[in-house]
LOMITOR-330307 format. One line per 5 residues: number of its first residue (from 1); their letters; for each residue x, z, y of C-alpha. Coordinates in nm, 4 decimals. Example, Ala and Ser with C-alpha at 12.3 -4.5 7.8 and 13.67 -1.06 7.14 Angstrom:
// LOMITOR-330307
1 = as = 1.2300:0.7800:-0.4500; 1.3670:0.7140:-0.1060
//
This chain:
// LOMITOR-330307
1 = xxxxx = -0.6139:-5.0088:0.7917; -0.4436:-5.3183:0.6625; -0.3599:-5.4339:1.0063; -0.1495:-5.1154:1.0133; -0.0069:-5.1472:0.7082
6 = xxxxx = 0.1632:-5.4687:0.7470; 0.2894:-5.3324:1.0827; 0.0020:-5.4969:1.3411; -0.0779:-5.1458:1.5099; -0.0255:-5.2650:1.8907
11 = xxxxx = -0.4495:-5.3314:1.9638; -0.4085:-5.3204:2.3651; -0.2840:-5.5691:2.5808; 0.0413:-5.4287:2.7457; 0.2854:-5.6244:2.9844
16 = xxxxx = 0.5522:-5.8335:2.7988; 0.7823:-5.5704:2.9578; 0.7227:-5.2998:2.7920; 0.8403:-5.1837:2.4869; 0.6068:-5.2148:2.1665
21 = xxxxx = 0.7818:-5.0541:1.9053; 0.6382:-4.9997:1.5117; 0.7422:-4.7332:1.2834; 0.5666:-4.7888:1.0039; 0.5323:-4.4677:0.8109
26 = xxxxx = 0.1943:-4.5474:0.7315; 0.3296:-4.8299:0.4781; 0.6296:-4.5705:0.3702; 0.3605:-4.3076:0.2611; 0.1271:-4.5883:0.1384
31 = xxxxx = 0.3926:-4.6465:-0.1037; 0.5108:-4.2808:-0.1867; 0.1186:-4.1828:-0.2707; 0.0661:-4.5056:-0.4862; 0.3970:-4.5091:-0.6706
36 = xxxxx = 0.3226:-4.1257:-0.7865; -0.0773:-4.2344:-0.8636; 0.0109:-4.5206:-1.0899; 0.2929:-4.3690:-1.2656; 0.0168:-4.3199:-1.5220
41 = xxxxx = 0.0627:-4.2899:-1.9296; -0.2927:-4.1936:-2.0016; -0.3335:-3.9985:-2.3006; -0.6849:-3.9950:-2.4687; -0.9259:-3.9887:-2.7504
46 = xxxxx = -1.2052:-4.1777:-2.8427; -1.4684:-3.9352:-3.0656; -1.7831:-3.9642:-3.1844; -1.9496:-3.6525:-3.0696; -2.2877:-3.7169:-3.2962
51 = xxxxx = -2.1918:-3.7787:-3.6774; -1.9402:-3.5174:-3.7888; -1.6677:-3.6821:-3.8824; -1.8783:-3.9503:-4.1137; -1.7418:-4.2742:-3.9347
56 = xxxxx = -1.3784:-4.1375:-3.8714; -1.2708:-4.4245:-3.9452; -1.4455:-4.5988:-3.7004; -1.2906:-4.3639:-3.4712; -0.9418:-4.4475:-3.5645
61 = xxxxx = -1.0152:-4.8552:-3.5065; -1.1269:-4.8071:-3.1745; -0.8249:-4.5666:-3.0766; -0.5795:-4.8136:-3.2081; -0.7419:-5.0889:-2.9936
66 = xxxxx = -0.7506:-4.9328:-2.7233; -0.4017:-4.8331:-2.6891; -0.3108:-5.2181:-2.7932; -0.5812:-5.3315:-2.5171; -0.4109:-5.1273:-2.2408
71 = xxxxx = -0.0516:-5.2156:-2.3548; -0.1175:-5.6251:-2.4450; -0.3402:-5.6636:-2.1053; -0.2618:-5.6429:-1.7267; -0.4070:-5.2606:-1.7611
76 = xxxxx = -0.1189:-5.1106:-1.5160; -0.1434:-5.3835:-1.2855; -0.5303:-5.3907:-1.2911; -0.4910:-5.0163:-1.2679; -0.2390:-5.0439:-0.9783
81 = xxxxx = -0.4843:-5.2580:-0.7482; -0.7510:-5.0282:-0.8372; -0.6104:-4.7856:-0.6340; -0.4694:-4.9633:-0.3643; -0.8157:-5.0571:-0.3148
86 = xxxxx = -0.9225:-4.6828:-0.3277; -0.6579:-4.5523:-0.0845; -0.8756:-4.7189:0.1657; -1.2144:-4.6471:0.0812; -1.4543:-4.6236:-0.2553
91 = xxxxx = -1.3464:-4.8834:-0.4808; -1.4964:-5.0670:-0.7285; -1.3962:-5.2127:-1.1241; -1.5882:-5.4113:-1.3206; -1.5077:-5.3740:-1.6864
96 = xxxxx = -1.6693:-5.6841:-1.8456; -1.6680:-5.9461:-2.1531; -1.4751:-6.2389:-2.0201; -1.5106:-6.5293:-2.2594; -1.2205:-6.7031:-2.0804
101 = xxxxx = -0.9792:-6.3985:-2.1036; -0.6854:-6.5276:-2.3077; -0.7696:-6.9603:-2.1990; -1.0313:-7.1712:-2.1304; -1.0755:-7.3597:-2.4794
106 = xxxxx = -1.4736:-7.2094:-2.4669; -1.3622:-7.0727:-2.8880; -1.4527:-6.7360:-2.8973; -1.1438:-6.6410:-2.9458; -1.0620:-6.6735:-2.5882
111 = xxxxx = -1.2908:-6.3695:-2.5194; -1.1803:-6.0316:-2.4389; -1.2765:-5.7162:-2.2698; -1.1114:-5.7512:-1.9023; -1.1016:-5.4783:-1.6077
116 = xxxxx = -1.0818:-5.5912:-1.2433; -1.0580:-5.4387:-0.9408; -1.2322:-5.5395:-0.6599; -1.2546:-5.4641:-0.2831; -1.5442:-5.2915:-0.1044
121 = xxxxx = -1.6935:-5.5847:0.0534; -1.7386:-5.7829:-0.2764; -1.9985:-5.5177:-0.3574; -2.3603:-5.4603:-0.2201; -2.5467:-5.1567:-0.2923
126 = xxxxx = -2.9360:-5.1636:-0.2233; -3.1606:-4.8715:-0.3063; -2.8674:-4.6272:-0.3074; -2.8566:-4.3399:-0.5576; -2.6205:-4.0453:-0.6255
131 = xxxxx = -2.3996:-4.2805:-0.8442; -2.3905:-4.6872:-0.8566; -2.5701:-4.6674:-1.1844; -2.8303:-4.5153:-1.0120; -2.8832:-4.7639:-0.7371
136 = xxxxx = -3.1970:-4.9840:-0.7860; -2.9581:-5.3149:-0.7664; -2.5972:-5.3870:-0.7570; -2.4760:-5.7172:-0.6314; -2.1203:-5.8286:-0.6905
141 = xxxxx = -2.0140:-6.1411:-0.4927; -1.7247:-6.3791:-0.5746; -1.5401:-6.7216:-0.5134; -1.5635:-6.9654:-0.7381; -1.4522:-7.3073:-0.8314
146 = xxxxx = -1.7065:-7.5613:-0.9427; -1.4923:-7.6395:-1.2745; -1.5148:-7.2635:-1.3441; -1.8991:-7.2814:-1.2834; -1.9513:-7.5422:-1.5254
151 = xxxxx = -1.7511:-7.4161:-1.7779; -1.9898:-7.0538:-1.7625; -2.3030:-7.2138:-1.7508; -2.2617:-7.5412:-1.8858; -2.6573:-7.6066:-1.8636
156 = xxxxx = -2.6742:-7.5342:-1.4882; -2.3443:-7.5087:-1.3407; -2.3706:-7.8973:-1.2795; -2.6187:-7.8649:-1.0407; -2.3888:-7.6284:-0.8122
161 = xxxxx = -2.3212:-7.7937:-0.4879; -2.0204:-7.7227:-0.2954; -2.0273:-7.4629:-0.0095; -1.8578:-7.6483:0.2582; -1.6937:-7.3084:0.3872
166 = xxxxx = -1.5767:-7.2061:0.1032; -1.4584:-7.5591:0.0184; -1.2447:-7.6418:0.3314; -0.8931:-7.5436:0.4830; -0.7552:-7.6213:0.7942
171 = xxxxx = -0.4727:-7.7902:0.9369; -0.2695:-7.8013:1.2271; -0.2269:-8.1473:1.4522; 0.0598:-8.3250:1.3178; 0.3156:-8.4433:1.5460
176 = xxxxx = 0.2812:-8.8699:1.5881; 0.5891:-9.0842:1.4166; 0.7160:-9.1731:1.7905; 0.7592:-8.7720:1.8988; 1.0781:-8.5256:1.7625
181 = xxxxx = 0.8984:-8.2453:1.5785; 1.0993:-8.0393:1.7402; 0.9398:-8.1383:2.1128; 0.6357:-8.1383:1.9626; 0.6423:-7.7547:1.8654
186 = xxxxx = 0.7079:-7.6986:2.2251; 0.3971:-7.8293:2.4063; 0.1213:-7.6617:2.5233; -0.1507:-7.6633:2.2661; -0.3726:-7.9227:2.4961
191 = xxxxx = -0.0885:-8.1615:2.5049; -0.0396:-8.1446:2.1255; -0.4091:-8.2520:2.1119; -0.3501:-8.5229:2.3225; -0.0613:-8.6763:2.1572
196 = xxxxx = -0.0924:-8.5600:1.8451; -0.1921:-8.8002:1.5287; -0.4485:-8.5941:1.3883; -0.7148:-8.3347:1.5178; -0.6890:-7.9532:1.3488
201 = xxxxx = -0.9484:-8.0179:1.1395; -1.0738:-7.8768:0.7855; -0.9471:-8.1100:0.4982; -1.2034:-8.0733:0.1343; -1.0061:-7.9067:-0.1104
206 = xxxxx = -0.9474:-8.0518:-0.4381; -1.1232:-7.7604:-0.6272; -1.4279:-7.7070:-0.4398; -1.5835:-7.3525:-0.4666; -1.9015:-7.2094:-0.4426
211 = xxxxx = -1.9793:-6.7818:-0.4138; -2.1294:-6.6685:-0.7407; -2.4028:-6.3725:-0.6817; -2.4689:-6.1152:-0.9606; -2.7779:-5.9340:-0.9058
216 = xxxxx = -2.7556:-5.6272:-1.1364; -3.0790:-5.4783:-1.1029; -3.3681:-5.2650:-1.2398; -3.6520:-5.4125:-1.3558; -4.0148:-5.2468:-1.4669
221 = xxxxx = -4.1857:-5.5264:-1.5908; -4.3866:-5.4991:-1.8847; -4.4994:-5.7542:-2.1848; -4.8816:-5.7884:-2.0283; -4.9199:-6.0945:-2.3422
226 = xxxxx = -5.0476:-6.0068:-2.6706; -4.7406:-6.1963:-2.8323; -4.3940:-6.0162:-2.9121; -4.1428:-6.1597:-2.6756; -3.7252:-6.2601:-2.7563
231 = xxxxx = -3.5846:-6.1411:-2.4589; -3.2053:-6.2746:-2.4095; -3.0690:-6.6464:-2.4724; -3.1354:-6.7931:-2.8300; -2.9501:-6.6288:-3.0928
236 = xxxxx = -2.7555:-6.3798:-2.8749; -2.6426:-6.0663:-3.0761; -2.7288:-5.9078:-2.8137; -3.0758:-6.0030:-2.7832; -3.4004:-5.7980:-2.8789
241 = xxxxx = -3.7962:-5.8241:-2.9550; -4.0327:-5.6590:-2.6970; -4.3966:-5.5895:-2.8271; -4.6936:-5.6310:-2.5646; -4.7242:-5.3716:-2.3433
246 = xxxxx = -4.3196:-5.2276:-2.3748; -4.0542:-5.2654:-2.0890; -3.9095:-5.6465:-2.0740; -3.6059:-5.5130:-1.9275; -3.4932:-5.1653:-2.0688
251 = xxxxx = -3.1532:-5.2041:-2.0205; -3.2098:-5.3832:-1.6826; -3.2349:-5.7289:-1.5542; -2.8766:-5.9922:-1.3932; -2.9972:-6.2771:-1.2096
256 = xxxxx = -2.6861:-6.5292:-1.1249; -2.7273:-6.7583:-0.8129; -2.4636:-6.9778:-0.6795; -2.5395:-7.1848:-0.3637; -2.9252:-7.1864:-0.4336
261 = xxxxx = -2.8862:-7.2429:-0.8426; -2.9972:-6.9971:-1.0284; -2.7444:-7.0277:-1.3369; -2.8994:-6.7064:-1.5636; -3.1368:-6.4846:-1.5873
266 = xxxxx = -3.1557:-6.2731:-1.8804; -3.1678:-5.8916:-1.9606; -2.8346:-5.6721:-1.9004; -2.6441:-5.7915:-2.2562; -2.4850:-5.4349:-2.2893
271 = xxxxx = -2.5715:-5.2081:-2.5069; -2.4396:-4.8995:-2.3037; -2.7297:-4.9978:-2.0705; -2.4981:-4.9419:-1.7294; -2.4054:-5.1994:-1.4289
276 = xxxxx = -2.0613:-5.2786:-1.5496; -1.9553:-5.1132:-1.2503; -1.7765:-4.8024:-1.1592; -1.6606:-4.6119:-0.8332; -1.2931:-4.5120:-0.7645
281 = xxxxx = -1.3059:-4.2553:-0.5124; -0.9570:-4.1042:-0.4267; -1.1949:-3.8461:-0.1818; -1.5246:-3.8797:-0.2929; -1.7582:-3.6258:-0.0344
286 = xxxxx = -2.0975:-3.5280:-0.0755; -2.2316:-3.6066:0.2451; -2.1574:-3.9932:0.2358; -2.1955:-4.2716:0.0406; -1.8266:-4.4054:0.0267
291 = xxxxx = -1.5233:-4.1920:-0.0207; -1.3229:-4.1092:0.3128; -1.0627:-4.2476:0.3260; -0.6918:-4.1939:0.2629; -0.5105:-4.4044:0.4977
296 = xxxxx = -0.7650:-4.3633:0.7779; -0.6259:-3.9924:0.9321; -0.2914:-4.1914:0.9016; -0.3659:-4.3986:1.2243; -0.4136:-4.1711:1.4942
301 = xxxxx = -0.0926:-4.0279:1.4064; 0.0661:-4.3342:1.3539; -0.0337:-4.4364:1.7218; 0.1078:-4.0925:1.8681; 0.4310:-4.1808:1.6920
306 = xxxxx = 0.4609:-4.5373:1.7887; 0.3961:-4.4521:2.2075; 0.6624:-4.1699:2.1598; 0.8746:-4.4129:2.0741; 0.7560:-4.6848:2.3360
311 = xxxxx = 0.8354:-4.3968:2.6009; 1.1537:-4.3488:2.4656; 1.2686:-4.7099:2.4823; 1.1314:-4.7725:2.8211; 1.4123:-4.4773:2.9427
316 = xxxxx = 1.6705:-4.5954:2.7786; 1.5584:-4.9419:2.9125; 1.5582:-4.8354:3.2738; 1.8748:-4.6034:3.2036; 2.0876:-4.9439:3.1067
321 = xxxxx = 1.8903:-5.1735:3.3435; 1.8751:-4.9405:3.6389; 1.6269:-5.0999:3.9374; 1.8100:-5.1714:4.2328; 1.6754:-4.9980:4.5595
326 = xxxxx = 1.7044:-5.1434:4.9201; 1.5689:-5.1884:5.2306; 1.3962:-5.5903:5.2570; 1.6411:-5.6322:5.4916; 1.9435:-5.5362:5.3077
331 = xxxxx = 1.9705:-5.8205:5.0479; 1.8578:-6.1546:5.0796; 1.5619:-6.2386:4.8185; 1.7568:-6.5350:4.6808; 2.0892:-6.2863:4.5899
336 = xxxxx = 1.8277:-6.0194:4.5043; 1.6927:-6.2176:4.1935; 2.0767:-6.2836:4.0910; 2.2081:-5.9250:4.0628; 2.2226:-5.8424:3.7149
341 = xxxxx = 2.2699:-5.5030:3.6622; 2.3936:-5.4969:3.3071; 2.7173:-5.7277:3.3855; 3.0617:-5.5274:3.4219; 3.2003:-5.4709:3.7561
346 = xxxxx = 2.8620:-5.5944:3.9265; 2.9539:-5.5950:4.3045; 2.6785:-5.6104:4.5293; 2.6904:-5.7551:4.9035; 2.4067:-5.6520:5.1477
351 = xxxxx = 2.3581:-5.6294:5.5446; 2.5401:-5.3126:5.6958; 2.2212:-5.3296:5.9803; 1.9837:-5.2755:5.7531; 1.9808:-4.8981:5.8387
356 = xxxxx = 2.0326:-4.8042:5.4183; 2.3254:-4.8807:5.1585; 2.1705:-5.0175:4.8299; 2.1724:-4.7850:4.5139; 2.0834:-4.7837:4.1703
361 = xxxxx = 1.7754:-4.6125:4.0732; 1.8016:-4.3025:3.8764; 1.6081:-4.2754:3.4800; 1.3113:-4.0288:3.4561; 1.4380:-3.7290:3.2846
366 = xxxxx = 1.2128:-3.6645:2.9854; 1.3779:-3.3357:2.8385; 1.4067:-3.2883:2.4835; 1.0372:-3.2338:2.3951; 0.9271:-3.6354:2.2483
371 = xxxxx = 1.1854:-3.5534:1.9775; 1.0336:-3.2908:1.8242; 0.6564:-3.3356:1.8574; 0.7857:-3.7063:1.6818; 0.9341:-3.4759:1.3798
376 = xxxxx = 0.6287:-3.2836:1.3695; 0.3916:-3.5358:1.3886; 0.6175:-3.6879:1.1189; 0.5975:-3.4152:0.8730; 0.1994:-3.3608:0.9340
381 = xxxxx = 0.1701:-3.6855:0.7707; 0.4046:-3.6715:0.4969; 0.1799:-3.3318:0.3705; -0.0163:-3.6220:0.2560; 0.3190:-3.7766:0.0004
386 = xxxxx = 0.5816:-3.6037:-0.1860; 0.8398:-3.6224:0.1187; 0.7360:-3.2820:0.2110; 0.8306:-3.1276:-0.1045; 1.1088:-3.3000:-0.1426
391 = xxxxx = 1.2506:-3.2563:0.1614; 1.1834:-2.8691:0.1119; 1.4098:-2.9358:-0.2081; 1.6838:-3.0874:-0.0051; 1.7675:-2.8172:0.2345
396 = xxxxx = 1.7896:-2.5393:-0.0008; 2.1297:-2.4189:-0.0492; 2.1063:-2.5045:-0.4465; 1.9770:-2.8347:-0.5298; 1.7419:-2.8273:-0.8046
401 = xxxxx = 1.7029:-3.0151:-1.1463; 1.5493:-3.3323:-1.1827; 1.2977:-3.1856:-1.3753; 1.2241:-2.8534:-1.1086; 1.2086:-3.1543:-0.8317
406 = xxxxx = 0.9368:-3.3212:-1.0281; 0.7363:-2.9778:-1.0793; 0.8101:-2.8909:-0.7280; 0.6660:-3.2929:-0.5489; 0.4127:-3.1926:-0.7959
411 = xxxxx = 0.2882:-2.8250:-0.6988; 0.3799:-2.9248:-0.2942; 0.0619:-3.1991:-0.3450; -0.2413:-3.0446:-0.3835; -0.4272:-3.4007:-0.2604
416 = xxxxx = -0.2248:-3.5727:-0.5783; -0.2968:-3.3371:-0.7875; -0.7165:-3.3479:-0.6403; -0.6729:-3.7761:-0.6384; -0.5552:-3.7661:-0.9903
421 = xxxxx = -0.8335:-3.5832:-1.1111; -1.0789:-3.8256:-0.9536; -0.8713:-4.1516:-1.0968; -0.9169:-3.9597:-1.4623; -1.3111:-3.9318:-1.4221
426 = xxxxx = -1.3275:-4.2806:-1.3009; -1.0901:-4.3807:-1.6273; -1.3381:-4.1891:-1.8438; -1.6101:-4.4340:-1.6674; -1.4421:-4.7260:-1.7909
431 = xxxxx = -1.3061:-4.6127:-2.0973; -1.7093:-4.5487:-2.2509; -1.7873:-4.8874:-2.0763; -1.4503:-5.0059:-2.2614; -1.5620:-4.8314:-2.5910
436 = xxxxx = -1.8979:-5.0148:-2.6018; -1.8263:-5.3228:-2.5458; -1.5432:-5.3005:-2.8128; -1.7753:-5.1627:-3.0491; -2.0500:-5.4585:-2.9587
441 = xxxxx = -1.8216:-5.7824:-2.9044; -1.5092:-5.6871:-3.1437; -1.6125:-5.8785:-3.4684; -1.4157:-5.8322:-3.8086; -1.2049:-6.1664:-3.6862
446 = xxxxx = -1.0878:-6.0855:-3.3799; -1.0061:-5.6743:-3.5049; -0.8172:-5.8554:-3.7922; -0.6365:-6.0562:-3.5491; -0.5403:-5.7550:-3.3897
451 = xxxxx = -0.4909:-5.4479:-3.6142; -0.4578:-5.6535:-3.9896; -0.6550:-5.4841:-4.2200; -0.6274:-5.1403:-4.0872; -0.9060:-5.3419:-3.7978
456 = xxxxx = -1.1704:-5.3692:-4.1015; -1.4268:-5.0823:-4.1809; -1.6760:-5.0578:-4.5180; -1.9597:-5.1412:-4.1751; -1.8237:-5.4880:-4.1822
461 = xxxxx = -1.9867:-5.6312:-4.5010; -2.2876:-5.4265:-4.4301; -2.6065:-5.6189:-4.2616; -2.5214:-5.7055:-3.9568; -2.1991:-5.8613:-4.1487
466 = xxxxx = -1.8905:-5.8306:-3.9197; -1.9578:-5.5412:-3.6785; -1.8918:-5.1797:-3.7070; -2.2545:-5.0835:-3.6529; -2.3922:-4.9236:-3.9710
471 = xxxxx = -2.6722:-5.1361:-4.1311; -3.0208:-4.9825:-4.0087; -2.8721:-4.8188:-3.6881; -3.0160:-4.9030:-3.3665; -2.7512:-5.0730:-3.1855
476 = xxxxx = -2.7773:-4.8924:-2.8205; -2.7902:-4.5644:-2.9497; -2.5316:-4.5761:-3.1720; -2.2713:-4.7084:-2.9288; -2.3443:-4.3988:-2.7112
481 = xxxxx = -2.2090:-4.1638:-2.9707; -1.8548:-4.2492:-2.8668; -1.6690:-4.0918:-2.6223; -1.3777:-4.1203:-2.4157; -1.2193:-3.8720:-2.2760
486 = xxxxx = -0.8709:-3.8267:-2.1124; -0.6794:-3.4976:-2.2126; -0.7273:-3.3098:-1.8313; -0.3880:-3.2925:-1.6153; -0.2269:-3.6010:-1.8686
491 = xxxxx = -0.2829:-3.9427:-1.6241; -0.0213:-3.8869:-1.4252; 0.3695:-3.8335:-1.5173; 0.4123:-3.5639:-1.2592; 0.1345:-3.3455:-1.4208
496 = xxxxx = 0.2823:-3.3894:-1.7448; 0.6112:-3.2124:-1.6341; 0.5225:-2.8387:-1.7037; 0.3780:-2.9061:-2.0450; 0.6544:-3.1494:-2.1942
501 = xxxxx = 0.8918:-2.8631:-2.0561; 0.6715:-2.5757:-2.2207; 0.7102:-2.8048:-2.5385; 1.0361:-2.7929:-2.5724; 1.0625:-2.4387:-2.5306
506 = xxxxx = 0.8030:-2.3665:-2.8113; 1.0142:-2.5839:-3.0099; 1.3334:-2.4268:-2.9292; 1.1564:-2.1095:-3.0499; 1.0498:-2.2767:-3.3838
511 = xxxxx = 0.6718:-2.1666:-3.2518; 0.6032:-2.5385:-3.2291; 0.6709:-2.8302:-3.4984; 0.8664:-3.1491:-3.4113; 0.5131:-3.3166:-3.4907
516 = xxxxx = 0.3628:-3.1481:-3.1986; 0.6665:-3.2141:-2.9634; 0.6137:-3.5774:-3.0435; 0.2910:-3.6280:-3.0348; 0.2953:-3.4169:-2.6087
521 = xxxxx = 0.5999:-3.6320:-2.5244; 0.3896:-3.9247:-2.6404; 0.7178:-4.1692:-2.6956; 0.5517:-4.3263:-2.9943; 0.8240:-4.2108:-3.2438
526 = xxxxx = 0.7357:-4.2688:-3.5848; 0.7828:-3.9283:-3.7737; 0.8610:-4.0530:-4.1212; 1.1113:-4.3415:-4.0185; 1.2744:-4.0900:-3.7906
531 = xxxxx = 1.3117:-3.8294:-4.0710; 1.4713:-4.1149:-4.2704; 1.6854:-4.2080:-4.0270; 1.8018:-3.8041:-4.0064; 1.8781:-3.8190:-4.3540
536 = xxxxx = 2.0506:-4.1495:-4.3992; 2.3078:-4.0335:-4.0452; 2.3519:-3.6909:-4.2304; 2.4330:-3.8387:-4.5674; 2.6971:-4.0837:-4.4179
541 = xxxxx = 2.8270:-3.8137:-4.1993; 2.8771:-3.6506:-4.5409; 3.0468:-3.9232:-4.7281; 3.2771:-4.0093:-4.4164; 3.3856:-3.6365:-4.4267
546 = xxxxx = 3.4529:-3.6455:-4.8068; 3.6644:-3.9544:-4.7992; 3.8907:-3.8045:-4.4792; 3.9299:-3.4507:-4.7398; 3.7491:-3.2310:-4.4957
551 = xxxxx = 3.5343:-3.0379:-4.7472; 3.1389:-2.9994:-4.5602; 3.1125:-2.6712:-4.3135; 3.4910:-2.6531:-4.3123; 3.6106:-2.5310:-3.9741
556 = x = 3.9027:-2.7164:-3.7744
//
C-alpha cells in the first residue's frame, strides 16, 4: 500500500517500450479521506460517574487540562499519524508518562503525558483476545539510541551493547581523486568497484542504537512467602504491599529487554490497570483480528486504471510512430534503421523489384469504450472520498452554499461518517487512559504550573499531600470513576454542520440563549468580556451620535 501511494504501482517486468503510466488517485483520495478525518475539534467531558457531584471540582481540573494538554502538545499531529497509520490497517497509540516530554534535564518537570502513534509492525500480540487489553501479552518494539537508554535506566542502560544492524548505514563507493565524478557515475557498477576508493560498506553511526522490547504481560503469580512483599521500585508512588498468598502482579507485569539486558522489571505502574495501548480501527470486522483495510480495495482499481491508460499511450504511440511495412527486399537493413518516421517530409527510397511499395502501418482502432470504463472505474473509487458528493454538487444547475456543500460531502459518505465513529471510541480509549494518568502523575506543582491556582483542590493538603486522590481512597479504584466521553457525531467538523446550523436557527427564534450558541459553536468566546465589549461599542455608538445632533432611533 505505500508502494502505491508514493506512485511505485508498476510490479511486472514490461519491455522498456512500453508505456508505464501512473495515475495516482490512490494518493488523491488518500488525502481527501484524511484531510476530512483529522479536521477534528473534539468536544468532550470528563465526569465522575460514581460520587454525585462531591469532587466537581476535581472534575473541572481535569477538563481544563485536558483541553490545555491537547492544545499545548502535538495532539493534531499525533492525531493525524494515527490515522494515516489506520487507513492501512489496525493501528496502534500508546498513551504513556514520558519523563523526557518537554527536555532531557531528568527534573521532573520534564515529564508529561505523551500520545504516539505507531505502525502495525512495532506491535506483537500473543495470546490474542477480543480487545488488546485482553491479550495475555503485548510487546511494543522500538529503536533506540544508547544515550537515550542510559538516560531511562541509568542503573542498567550502561550495560546495553550496540546492535550492529541497527547501528550501521551504508555508503556508496566513492569515486578516486584521479577520476571526474561525472565519469564515474557512468560506469557499470563492477567497474566502480574496481576503481573506486572505497568499498559500499556500512560506516558505525555516531549514535549507536539498540531495539528496546516492552513485554506488557499478565502475570498470576502469587506471594507463596510468609512475609508482605513491596512490589514496584523503592519509593514509587505507584508502588504497593502484597500479603502472602495475594496476586504479585494485579495490575500486570512489563519486562524491558534491550539487546539481551534486561533494564526493568516491575509491576504495570498504572493505576487504570490497562496495556497503555489502544486499537485504531478505521473498519474494525468481527471475523479478524486487524481491521481491513482502507486503501487495500484501492489497488485493484488503481491497476485497471493505470493499464487503461498504458493501452491508450501505446496507440497514440504507434499512431505518431507508425511501423514501416516492406518486403526484406525492398529497403536495405542499413537505410531501414535510419528512417525516422516522426521527421517532416520523410521520403523513403526502396527497390521497385521487390514485388511491394513500402507503407506505413495503420493504429489499432480501440473505439470509444477505455474512456468510459476509466470514468467509471474513477468514480467507484471516489464513493470512498467526498469527490463524489461534490461532484454531484457541481453539476446541478444551482450551486449550493458553502454550508449545504459541507452537509451534502457529509451525508454522500456513509464510510466517513462509520470511520469517524470508530476514531471517537478509540479517542474515548485514550482519553480514560489520558484521565488516569493525569489524575496519578499531575502533582499540585506541575497543575499550578499549568492552571495557577484554579489547578489546586482541598485533596492536595490531604494525606497523600499533593495529589487529587482523597485521603483514605484506594488509589485504582478511584481513578476509574472518571470518564471520558466525546459528545457522539462532534469529532469531526463535517458532522458538526447540521447542529451549528440548527443552532442558529433556535437562536434566531429566541428558543435558544447566546450561552448555548456559544458553547455548540465551541469558539471559546468568553461570555462576560463579550457582553462588555457589546456595551462599551453601543455606548460609544451613542455618544458619537449625540455629538453629530442625531438624537438615538432617529430615522435618516
Amino acid at each position: 500500500s505505500l508502494d502505491y501511494l508514493i506512485g511505485l504501482q508498476w510490479k511486472q517486468q514490461m519491455p522498456s517500450y512500453r508505456a508505464q503510466p501512473v495515475s495516482n488517485e490512490i494518493q488523491a483520495m488518500f488525502w481527501e479521506v484524511i484531510g476530512l478525518l483529522t479536521d477534528i475539534k473534539p468536544m468532550f467531558k470528563i465526569t465522575d460517574i460514581g460520587s454525585g457531584g462531591q469532587y466537581s471540582k476535581t472534575e473541572d481540573i481535569l477538563n481544563k487540562l485536558a483541553k490545555g494538554w491537547a492544545a499545548t502538545t502535538v495532539f493534531q499531529k499525533r492525531m493525524a499519524f494515527w490515522t494515516m497509520f489506520g487507513m492501512l490497517t489496525s493501528a496502534p497509540a500508546k498513551c504513556y508518562w514520558n519523563p523526557f516530554a518537554k527536555g532531557t534535564s531528568g527534573d521532573p518537570s520534564d515529564g508529561d503525558i505523551s500520545l504516539e502513534a505507531l505502525s502495525a509492525t512495532s506491535l506483537l500480540r500473543l495470546g490474542e483476545g477480543d480487545d488488546i487489553q485482553d491479550d495475555e501479552c503485548v510487546i511494543f518494539r522500538k529503536v533506540r539510541t544508547l544515550d537515550w537508554i542510559k538516560r531511562a535506566y541509568p542503573k542498567m542502560g550502561r550495560l546495553v551493547t550496540p546492535e550492529e544492524s541497527k547501528s550501521k548505514y551504508t555508503v556508496d563507493v566513492q569515486a578516486p581523486v584521479t577520476v571526474m565524478p561525472q565519469l564515474f557515475q557512468n560506469l557499470s557498477p563492477g567497474m566502480k568497484r574496481i576503481m573506486g576508493a572505497s568499498d559500499r560498506s556500512g560506516i558505525q553511526s555516531v549514535y549507536p542504537k539498540a531495539e528496546v522490547r516492552e513485554f506488557w504481560h499478565n502475570d498470576d503469580s502469587h506471594n507463596e512467602s510468609n512475609n508482605t512483599i513491596w512490589m514496584g521500585p523503592k519509593g514509587a508512588p505507584w508502588g504497593y504491599w502484597v500479603k502472602p498468598g495475594q496476586k504479585l502482579y494485579p495490575r500486570g507485569r512489563l519486562v524491558i529487554r534491550a539487546n539481551g539486558t534486561t533494564l526493568y522489571d516491575e509491576p504495570n505502574p498504572y493505576w487504570h490497570r490497562k496495556k497503555p495501548f489502544t486499537l485504531l480501527g478505521l473498519y474494525s470486522v468481527p471475523w479478524q483480528q486487524y481491521a481491513m483495510s482502507v486503501v487495500g480495495p484501492w489497488k485493484k482499481q488503481q491497476d485497471i486504471l493505470n493499464q487503461i491508460m498504458s493501452g491508450v499511450l501505446q496507440c497514440v504511440k504507434k499512431a505518431i510512430n507508425p511501423p514501416l511495412l516492406a518486403p526484406k527486399q525492398a529497403i536495405h537493413p542499413d537505410a531501414l534503421r535510419a528512417i525516422d518516421s516522426s521527421k517532416p517530409n520523410l521520403k523513403v527510397s526502396f527497390n521497385a523489384n521487390a514485388g511491394m511499395a513500402p507503407t506505413w502501418g495503420q493504429p489499432p482502432n480501440i473505439g470509444a469504450y477505455p474512456l468510459p470504463v476509466y470514468g467509471m472505474i474513477l468514480k467507484s473509487m471516489n464513493k470512498m472520498s467526498g469527490s463524489s458528493a461534490m461532484d454531484e454538487a457541481g453539476g446541478k444547475k444551482q450551486v449550493p452554499g458553502s454550508d449545504t456543500l459541507d452537509r451534502l460531502t457529509f451525508s454522500k459518505n456513509t464510510p466517513i461518517r462509520m470511520m469517524g465513529r470508530n476514531i471517537e471510541d478509540a479517542v474515548d480509549d485514550v482519553g480514560m487512559m489520558w484521565t488516569s494518568n493525569a489524575l496519578q502523575f499531575y502533582d499540585a506543582g506541575h497543575r499550578m504550573e499549568l492552571l495557577g491556582p484554579q489547578g489546586l483542590a482541598k485533596e492536595d493538603i490531604e494525606d497523600p499531600v499533593g495529589t487529587l486522590i482523597p485521603e483514605g481512597t484506594n488509589s485504582e479504584e478511584y481513578v476509574r470513576k472518571f470518564h471520558f466521553k466525546c459528545d457522539k457525531g462532534t469529532l469531526l467538523n463535517v458532522q458538526r454542520q447540521d447542529k451549528i446550523q440548527m443552532a442558529f436557527a433556535l437562536r434566531k427564534g429566541k428558543d435558544l440563549s447566546r450561552k448555548g450558541l456559544y458553547t455548540i459553536l465551541d469558539w471559546g468566546v468568553n461570555q462576560e468580556q463579550n457582553d462588555k465589549e457589546l456595551a462599551d461599542e453601543a455606548a460609544q455608538t451613542a455618544q458619537a451620535m449625540q455629538s453629530a445632533g442625531v438624537q438615538p432611533g432617529a430615522r435618516g
